[in-house]
C-alpha positions as CSV (number, residue, x, y, z in Angstrom):
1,X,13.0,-10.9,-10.1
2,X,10.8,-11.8,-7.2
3,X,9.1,-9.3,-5.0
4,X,7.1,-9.6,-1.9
5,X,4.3,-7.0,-1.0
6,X,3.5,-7.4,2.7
7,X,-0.4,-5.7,4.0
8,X,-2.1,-5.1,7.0
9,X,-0.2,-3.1,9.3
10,X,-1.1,-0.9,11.6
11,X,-2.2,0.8,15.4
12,X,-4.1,-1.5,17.1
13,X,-4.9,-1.4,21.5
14,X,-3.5,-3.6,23.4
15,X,-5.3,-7.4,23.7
16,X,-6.9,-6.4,20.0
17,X,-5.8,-8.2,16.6
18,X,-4.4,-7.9,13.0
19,X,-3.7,-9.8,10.8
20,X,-0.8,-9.6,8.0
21,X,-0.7,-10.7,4.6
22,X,2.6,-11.1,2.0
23,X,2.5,-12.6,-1.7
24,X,5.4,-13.2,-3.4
25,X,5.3,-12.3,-7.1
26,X,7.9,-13.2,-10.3
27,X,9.1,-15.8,-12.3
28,X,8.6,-18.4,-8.9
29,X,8.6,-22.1,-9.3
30,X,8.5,-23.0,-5.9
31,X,9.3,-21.5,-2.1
32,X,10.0,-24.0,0.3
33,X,9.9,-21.5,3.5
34,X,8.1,-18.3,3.9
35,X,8.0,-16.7,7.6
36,X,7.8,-14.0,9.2
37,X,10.3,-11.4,11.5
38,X,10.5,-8.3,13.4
39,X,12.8,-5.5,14.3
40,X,11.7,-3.1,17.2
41,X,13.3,0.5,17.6
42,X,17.3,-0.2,19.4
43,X,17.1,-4.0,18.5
44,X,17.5,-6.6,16.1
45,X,15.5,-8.4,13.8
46,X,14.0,-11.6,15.0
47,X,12.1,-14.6,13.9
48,X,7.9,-14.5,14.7
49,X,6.9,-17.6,13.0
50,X,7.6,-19.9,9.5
51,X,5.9,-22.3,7.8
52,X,7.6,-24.9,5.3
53,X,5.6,-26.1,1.8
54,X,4.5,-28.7,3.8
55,X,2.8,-26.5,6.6
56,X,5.8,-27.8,9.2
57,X,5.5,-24.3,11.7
58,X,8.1,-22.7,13.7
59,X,7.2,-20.3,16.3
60,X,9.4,-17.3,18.8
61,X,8.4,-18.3,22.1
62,X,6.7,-14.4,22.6
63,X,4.3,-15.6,20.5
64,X,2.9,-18.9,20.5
65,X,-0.3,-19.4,21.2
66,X,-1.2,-15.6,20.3
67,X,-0.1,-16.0,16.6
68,X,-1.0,-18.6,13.7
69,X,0.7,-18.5,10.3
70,X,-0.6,-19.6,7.6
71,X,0.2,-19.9,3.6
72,X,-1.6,-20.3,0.4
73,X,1.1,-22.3,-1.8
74,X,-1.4,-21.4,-4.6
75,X,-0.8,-17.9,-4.3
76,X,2.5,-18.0,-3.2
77,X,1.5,-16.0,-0.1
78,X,1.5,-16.2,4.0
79,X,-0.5,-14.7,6.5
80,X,-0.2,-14.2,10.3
81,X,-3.1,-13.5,12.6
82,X,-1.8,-12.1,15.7
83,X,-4.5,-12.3,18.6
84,X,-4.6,-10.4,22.1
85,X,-1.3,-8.1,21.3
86,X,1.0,-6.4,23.5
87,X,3.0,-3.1,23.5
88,X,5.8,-5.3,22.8
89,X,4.7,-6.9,20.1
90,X,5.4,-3.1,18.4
91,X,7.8,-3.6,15.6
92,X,8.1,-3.1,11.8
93,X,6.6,-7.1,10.8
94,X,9.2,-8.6,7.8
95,X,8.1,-11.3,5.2
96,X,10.7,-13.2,4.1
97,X,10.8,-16.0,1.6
98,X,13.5,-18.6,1.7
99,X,14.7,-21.6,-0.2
100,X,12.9,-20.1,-3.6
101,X,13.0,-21.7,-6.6
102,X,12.6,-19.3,-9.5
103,X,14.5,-17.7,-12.8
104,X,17.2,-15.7,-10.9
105,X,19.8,-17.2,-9.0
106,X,18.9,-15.4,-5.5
107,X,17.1,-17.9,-2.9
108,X,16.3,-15.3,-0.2
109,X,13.8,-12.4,-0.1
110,X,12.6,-9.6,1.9
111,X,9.7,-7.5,2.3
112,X,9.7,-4.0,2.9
113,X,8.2,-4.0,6.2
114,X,5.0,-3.1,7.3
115,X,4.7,-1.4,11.1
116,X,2.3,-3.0,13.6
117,X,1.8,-0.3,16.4
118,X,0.2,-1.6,19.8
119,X,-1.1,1.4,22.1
120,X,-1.4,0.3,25.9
């Protein structure tokens, strides 16, 4: 079974920063995509940002040039650094790891969510 353990949430002013962290843990062999999405209060969950094995990135519009992701393929783990936030950046922040390579059959995961809060 694989698991991923996002950190970092949290209440932060408006232009500050945070930065999240997720590690994947289990039986993994590999995870070819790992990325991160986010579902405000009324809406749906969207895509923020992935990054492939290879470090090919993929960002939402509302956030490039604010956000970097990053991953340690070492650790099986990502990381987003969100710079100068907005109020509507607020949302609870996914991980998600997809294409994974491991003992069970499943390919796609979920984290449970951690909530970034910015105050204007």
């Amino acid at each position: 079974q694989v698991q991923l353990v996002e950190s970092g949430g949290g209440l932060v002013q408006t232009g500050g920063s945070l930065r999240l962290s997720c590690a994947a843990s289990g039986s993994i062999f590999s995870i070819y995509e790992l990325g991160w999405y986010r579902q405000a209060p009324g809406k749906q969950r969207e895509l923020v940002a992935t990054i492939t094995t290879r470090g090919s990135t993929n960002y939402a519009d509302s956030v490039k040039g604010r956000f970097t992701i990053s991953r340690d393929n070492a650790k099986n783990a990502v990381y987003l650094q969100m710079n100068n936030l907005k109020p509507e950046d607020t949302a609870v922040y996914y991980c998600n790891a997809n294409g994974v390579l491991s003992k069970a059959t499943q390919t796609n995961y979920w984290g449970q969510g951690t909530q970034v809060t910015v105050s204007s």
